[in-house]
SEVOTOR-982206 format. One line per 2 residues: for each residue x, y, z of C-alpha. Coordinates in Angstrom, 3 decimals, always signed. Layout:
X/Y/Z ~ ... .
END
This chain:
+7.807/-81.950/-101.666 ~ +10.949/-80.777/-99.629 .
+12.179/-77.609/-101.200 ~ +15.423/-77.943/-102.016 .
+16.284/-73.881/-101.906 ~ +17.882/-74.265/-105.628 .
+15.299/-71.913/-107.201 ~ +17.242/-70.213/-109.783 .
+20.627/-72.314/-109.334 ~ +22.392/-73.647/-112.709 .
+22.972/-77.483/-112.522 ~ +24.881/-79.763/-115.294 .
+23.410/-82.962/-115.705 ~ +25.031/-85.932/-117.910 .
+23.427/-89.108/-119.133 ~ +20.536/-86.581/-119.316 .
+18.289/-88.018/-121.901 ~ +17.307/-91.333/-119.902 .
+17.682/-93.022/-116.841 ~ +19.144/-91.995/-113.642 .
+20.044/-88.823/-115.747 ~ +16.877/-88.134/-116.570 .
+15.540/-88.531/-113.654 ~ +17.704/-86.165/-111.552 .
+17.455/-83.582/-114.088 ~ +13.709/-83.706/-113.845 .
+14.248/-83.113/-110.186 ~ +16.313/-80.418/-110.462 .
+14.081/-78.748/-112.978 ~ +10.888/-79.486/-110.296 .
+12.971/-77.486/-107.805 ~ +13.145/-74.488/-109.948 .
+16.398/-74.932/-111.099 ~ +17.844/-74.177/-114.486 .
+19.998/-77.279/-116.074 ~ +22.209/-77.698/-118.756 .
+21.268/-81.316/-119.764 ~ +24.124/-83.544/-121.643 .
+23.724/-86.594/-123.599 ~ +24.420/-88.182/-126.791 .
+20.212/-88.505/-127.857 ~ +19.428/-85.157/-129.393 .
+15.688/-86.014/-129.554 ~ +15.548/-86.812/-125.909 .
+17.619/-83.714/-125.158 ~ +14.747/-81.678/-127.143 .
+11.887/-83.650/-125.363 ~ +12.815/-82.478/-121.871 .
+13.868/-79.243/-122.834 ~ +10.257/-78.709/-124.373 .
+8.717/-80.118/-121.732 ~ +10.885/-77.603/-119.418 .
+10.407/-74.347/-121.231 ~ +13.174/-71.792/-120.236 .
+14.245/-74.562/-117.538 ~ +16.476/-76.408/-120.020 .
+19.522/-75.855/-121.970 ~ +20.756/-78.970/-123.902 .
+24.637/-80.327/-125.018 ~ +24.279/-82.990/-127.849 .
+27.327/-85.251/-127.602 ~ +29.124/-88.428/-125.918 .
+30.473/-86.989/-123.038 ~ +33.524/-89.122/-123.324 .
+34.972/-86.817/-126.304 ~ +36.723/-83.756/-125.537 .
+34.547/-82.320/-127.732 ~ +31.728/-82.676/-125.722 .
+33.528/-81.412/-122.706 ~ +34.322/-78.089/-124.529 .
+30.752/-77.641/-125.833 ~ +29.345/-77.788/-122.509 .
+31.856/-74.964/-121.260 ~ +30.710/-73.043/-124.127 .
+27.446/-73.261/-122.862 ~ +28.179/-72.468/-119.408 .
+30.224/-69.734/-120.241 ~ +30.921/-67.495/-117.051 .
+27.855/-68.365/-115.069 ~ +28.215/-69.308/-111.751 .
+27.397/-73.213/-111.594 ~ +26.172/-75.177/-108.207 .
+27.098/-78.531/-109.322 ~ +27.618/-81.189/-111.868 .
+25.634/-84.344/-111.758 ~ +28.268/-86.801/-113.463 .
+26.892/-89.796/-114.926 ~ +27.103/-91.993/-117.650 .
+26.442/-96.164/-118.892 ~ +29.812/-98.015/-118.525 .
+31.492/-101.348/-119.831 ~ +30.373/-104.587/-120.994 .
+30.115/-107.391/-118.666 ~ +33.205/-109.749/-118.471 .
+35.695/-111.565/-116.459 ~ +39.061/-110.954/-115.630 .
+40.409/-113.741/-117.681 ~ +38.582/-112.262/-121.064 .
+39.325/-108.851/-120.422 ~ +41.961/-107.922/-123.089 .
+44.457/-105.157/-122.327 ~ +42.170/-103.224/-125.025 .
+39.300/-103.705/-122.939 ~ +40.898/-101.952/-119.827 .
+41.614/-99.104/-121.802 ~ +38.493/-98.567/-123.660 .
+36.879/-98.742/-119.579 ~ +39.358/-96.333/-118.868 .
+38.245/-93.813/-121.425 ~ +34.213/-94.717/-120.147 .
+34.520/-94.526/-116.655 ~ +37.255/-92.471/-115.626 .
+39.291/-90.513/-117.975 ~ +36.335/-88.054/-119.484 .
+35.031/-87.608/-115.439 ~ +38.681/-86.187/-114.524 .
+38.913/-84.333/-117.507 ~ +35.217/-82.139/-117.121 .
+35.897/-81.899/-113.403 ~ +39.084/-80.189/-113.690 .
+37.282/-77.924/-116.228 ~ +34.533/-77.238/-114.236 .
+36.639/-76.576/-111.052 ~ +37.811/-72.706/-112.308 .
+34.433/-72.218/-112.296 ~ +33.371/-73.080/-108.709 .
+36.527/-71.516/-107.413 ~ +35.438/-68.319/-108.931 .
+32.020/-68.133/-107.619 ~ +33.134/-70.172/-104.584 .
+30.628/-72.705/-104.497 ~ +30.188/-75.909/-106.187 .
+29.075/-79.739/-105.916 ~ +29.504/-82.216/-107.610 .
+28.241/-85.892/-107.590 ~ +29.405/-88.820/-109.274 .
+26.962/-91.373/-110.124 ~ +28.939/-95.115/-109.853 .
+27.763/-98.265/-108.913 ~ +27.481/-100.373/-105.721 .
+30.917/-102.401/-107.013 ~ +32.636/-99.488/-105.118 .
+31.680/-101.374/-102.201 ~ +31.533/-104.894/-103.297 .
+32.434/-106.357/-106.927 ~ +29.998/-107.954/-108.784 .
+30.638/-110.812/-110.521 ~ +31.821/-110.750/-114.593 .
+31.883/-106.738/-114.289 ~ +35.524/-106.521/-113.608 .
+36.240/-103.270/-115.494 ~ +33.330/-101.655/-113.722 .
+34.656/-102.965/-110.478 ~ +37.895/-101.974/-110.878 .
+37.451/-98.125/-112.973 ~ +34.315/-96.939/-110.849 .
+36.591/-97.626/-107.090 ~ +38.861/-95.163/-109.225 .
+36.295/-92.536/-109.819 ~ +35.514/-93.077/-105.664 .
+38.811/-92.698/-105.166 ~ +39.613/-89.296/-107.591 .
+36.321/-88.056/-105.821 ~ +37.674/-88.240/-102.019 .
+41.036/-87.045/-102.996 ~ +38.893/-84.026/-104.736 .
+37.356/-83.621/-101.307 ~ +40.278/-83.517/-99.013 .
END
């Protein structure tokens, strides 16, 4: 295993309980890192943090509500945090003739709005402590759309695009 040198380093994880999520959080943890792990599945959440003892703290809660987003700051408090992991499912699968205006909305909230909104919380935080990543987990329609997924196609090029803005 390549060693990582994040022995010790706090880590947010989202989409925690399965997955991609999951997965990377499991990583993290392997690397001797510490990770608070978000998700909506509660059991899941207390699975890996059992399997993890002392490794794992865990947010219960769709990261979509602001809720959620406030929770996990609570948690995090004034430690200093490496970097966010920011992941989550997205929209059903439809054209752009059946999307309804309500559709592109409900995408927004899913795909883009809640990833703005814990990012800017988050940023105070790496400021402070002057170091921070973070990593957005999309989809390959940032490079080319997929057919029937037009809300992914279109929201997720907007997360790429909030994310090199963020980086300039």
């Amino acid at each position: 295993m390549i060693d990582l040198k994040i022995d010790g380093h706090l880590f947010i994880v989202t989409g925690a309980s399965s997955g991609l999520g999951n997965a990377v959080a499991r990583v993290l943890i392997g690397n001797g890192a510490q990770v608070i792990a978000v998700a909506r599945n509660k059991e899941k959440l207390s699975e890996l943090s059992a399997a993890h003892p002392g490794r794992v703290e865990t947010v219960s809660g769709d990261v979509t509500d602001s809720n959620t987003t406030e929770k996990i700051l609570a948690c995090l408090g004034d430690r200093s945090l490496s970097g966010v992991f920011v992941n989550a499912g997205g929209p059903p699968a439809m054209s752009f003739r059946e999307a309804r205006m309500e559709d592109w909305d409900e995408a927004y909230r899913l795909l883009l709005r809640w990833k703005v909104g814990l990012v800017k919380k988050l940023l105070p935080n790496f400021i402070k402590h002057g170091y921070g990543r973070i990593l957005f987990s999309e989809s390959s329609t940032v490079k080319q759309p997929i057919e029937n997924l037009v809300l992914s196609n279109a929201l997720r090029m907007a997360v790429a695009g909030a994310a090199k803005t963020l980086a300039l």
